[in-house]
C-alpha positions in Angstrom: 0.0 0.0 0.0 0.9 3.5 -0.4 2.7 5.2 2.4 0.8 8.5 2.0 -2.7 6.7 2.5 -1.4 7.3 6.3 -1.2 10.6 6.1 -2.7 13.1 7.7 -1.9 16.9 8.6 -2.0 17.7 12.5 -1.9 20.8 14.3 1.6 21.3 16.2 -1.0 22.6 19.2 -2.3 19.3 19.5 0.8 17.3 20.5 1.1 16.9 24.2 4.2 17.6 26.3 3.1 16.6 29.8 0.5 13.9 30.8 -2.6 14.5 31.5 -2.8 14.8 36.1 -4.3 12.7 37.6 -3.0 10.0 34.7 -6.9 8.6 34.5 -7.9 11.7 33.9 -6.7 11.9 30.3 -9.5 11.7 27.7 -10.3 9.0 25.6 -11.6 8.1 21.9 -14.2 5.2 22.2 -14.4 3.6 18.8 -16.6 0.5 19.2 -17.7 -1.2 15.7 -19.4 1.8 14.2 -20.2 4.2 17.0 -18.1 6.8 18.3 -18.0 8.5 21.7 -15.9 10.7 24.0 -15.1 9.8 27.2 -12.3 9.4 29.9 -9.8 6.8 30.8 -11.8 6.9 33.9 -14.9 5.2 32.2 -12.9 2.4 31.0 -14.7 -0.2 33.3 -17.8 0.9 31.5 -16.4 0.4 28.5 -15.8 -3.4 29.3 -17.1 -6.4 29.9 -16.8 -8.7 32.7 -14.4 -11.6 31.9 -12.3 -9.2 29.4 -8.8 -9.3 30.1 -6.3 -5.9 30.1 -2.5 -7.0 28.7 0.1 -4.5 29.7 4.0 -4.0 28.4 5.7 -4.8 31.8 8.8 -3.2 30.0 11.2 -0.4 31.7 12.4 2.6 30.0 16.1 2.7 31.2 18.0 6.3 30.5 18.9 5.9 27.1 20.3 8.8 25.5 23.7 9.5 26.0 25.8 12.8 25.0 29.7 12.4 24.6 32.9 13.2 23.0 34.8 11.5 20.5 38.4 13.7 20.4 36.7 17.4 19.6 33.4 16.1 18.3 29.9 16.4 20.0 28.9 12.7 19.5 25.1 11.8 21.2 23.8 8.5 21.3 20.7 7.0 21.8 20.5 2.7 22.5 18.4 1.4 20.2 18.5 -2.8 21.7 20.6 -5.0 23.4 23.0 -7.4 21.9 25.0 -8.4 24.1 25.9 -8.1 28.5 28.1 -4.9 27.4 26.5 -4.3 23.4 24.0 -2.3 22.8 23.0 -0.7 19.2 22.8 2.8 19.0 21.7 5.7 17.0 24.3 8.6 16.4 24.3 11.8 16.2 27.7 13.0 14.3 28.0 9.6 13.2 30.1 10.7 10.3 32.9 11.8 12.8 32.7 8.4 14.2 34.6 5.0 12.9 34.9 1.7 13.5 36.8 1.2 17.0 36.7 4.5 18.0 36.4 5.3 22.0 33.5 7.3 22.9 33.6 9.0 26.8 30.1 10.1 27.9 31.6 11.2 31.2 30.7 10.3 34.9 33.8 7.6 33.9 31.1 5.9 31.4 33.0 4.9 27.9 32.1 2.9 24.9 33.7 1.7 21.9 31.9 1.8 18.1 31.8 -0.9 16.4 29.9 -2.0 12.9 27.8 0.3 11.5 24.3 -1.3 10.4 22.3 -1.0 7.0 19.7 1.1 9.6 22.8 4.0 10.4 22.7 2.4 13.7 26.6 1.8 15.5 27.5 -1.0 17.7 28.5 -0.1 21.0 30.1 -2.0 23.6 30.5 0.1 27.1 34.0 -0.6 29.1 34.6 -1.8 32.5 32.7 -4.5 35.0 30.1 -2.6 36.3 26.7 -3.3 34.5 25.7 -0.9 31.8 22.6 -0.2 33.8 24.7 1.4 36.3 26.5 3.2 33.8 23.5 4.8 32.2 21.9 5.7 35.6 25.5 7.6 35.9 25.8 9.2 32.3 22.4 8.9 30.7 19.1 10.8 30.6 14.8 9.6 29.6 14.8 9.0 25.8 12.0 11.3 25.3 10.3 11.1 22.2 11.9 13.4 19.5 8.5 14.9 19.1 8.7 16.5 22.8 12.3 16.9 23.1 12.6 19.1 19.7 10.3 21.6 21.8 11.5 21.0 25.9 14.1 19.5 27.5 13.6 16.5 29.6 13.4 17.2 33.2 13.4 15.4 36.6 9.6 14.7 36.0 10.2 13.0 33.1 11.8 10.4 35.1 8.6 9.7 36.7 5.6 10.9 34.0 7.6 8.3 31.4 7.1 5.1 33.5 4.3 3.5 33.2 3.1 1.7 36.9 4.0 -1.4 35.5 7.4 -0.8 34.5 9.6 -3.9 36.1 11.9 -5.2 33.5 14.7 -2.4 32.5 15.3 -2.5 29.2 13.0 0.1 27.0 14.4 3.1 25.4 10.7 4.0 24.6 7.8 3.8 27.4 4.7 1.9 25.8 2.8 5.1 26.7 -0.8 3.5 26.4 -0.3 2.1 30.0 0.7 6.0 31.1 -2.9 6.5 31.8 -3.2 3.3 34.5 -3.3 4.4 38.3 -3.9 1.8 41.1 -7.3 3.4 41.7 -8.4 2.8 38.4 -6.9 -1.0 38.3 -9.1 -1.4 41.8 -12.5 0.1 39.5 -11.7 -2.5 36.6 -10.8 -5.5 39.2 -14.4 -4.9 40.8 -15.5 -4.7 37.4 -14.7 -8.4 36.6 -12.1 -7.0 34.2 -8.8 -9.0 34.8 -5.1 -8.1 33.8 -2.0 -9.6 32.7 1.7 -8.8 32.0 4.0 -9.5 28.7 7.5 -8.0 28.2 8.6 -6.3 25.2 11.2 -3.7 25.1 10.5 -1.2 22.8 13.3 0.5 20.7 13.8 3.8 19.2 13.2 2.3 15.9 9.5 3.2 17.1 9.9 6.9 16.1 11.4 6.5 12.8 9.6 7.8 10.2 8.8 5.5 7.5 10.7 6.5 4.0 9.4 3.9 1.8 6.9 5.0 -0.9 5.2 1.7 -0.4 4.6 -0.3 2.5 6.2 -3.3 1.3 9.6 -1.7 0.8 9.4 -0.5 4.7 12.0 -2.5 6.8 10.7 -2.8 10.8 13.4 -2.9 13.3 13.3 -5.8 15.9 12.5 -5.9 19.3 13.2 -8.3 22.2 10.2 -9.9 23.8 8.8 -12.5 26.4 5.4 -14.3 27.0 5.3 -17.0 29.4 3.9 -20.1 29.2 1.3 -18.9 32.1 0.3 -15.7 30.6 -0.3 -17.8 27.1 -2.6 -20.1 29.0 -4.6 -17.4 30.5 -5.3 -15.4 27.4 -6.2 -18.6 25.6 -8.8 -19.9 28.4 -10.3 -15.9 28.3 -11.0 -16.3 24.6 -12.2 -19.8 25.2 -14.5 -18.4 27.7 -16.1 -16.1 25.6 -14.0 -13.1 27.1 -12.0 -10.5 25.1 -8.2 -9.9 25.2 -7.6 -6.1 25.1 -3.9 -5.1 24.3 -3.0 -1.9 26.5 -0.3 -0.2 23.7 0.4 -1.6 20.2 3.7 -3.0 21.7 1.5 -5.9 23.9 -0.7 -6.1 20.6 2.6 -6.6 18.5 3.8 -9.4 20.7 0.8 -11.4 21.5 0.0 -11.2 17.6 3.7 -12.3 17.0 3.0 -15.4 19.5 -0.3 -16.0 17.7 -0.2 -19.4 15.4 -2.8 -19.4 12.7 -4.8 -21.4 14.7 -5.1 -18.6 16.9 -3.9 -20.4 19.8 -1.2 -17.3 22.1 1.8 -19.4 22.7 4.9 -19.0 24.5 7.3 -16.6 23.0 10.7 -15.6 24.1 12.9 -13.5 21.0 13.2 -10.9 18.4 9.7 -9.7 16.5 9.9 -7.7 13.5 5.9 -8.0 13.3 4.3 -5.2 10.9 0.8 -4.8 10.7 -0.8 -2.8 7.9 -4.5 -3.3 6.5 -5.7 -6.9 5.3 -3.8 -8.6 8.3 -6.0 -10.8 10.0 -6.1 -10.4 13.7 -5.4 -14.1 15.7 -4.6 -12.9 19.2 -6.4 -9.4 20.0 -9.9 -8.6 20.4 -9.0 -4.8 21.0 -7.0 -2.2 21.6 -6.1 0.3 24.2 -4.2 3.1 22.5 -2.7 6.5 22.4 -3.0 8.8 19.0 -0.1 8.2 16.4 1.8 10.2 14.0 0.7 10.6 10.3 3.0 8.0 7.9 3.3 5.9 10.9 3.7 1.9 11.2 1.4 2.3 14.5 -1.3 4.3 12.2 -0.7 1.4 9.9 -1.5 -0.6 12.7 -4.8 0.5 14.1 -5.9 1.4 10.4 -6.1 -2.7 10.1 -7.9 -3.2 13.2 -10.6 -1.0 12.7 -10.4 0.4 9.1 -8.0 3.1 7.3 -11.4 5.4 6.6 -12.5 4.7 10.3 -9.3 6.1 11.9 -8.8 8.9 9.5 -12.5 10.1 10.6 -11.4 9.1 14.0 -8.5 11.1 13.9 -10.4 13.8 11.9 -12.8 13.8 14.6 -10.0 14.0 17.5 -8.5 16.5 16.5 -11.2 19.1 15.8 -12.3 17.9 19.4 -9.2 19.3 20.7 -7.4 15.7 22.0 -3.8 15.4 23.0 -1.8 13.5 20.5 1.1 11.2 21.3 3.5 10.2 24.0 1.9 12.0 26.8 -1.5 12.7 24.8 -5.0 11.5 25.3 -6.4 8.1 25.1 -8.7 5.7 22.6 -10.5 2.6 22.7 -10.6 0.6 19.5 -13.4 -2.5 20.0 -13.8 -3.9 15.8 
């Protein structure tokens, strides 16, 4: 398909750059088959029924972006995914100043040394010393805030906390899945009394999730991989929910990614532990998912792509249409939607 079917034009106005406070109190898009209707987070439990199950990104944004010197050159980095106990990939900023072998120093005694440069742009970098790297980026690094919100503010000390979600457990994100930014343990109490159960997947998200996509055409768009894990446990639940006549409602497109990924054609969730390259664009049949909790996503976008094939390309353009003439947050830190096909 044609990458500029995906496009749409959006107000600069409209793109958020601090969550909504309280987090439940952020709005939210319900698209349910054909009907339409605005709401809060807070009305989720209304939105549901009992015996649905909620899947959230257990995933940790660790401090990701790291600025450095290379001899006299500015060199910034941001980790992209793990490769190894002391290798990460990374994008660069100034990569043409940087070679093969070259030492990087970050400061606060943090180094790193490049290594092979990837067909994405992305280095190889492999941080010196003993200490764990996740000590080292507590020490050197800052939030990997979404290019969209660090072009227009820096990221603060609140950013530390607004950019984990409250399930975050398993360090190793260098993007939050921001769906699950709008979860407090009030509203988790409303949806347990509800009937409405949860469950938790890991999938690290990588900063390939920002890049734009430059194809002309969908099939010539490459995804970048991601690392994730579903247990043999959490496959079993979601399978006897569906069996039950209950719904499995991914909370981000990063859960929705891996339980689709884990998904046979049978439709039967198994247990998956590994890289997923998944890319979901219209005509995909969904085998895992029976909904979606979501934030608004930028024009061109594989995550438009995405939620265009779960409920229609037409239906989220009027959605988005709709959304933003409404005056909803977009993005990271933006409002809410609910898409029931």
């Amino acid at each position: 398909m044609k990458v500029d079917l995906f496009d749409f034009d959006l107000p600069p106005e409209r793109i958020a750059l601090r969550p909504a406070s309280p987090r439940d109190s952020a709005r939210m898009l319900v698209l349910e088959g054909d009907a339409t209707g605005d709401r809060t987070v807070t009305d989720l439990p209304g939105q549901l029924r009992a015996g649905d199950l909620l899947v959230f990104n257990d995933t940790r944004v660790i401090p990701a972006q790291l600025e450095g010197t290379k001899g006299g050159a500015k060199i910034g980095a941001t980790l992209h995914k793990r490769e190894g106990p002391r290798r990460w990939r990374a994008f660069i900023r100034n990569a043409r100043r940087l070679r093969d072998g070259d030492a990087i120093d970050f400061g606060a005694g943090v180094t790193a040394i490049a290594g092979d440069r990837a067909e994405d742009g992305s280095f190889a970098l492999t941080f010196a010393g003993d200490e764990p790297v996740e000590l080292l980026l507590d020490r050197a690094g800052r939030m990997p805030l979404p290019p969209y919100i660090a072009a227009r503010r820096a990221a603060d000390a609140r950013d530390a906390e607004d950019y984990q979600t409250m399930f975050a457990s398993e360090k190793g994100a260098v993007a939050a899945p921001t769906a699950a930014l709008h979860f407090t343990p009030g509203l988790m109490e409303s949806l347990a009394a509800a009937g409405i159960g949860h469950a938790t997947l890991t999938l690290h998200v990588g900063a390939g999730t920002f890049l734009p996509v430059k194809a002309e055409d969908t099939d010539a768009h490459r995804m970048h991989a991601e690392w994730g894990r579903i247990d043999a446990a959490t496959a079993d639940r979601l399978n006897a929910v569906r069996a039950r006549g209950g719904r499995v409602i991914a909370v981000g497109t990063t859960s929705l990614r891996l339980i689709e990924s884990a998904a046979g054609e049978d439709d039967v969730i198994r247990p998956f532990e590994g890289d997923t390259a998944i890319f979901i664009t219209p005509g995909y049949r969904f085998r895992g998912v029976d909904g979606l909790v979501t934030n608004f996503h930028l024009p061109r976008s594989t995550l438009f792509m995405l939620v265009s094939a779960l409920m229609g390309r037409e239906r989220m353009k009027a959605a988005y249409a709709h959304a933003i003439e409404n005056g909803y947050r977009f993005y990271s830190y933006g409002d809410a939607s609910l898409l029931l096909p």
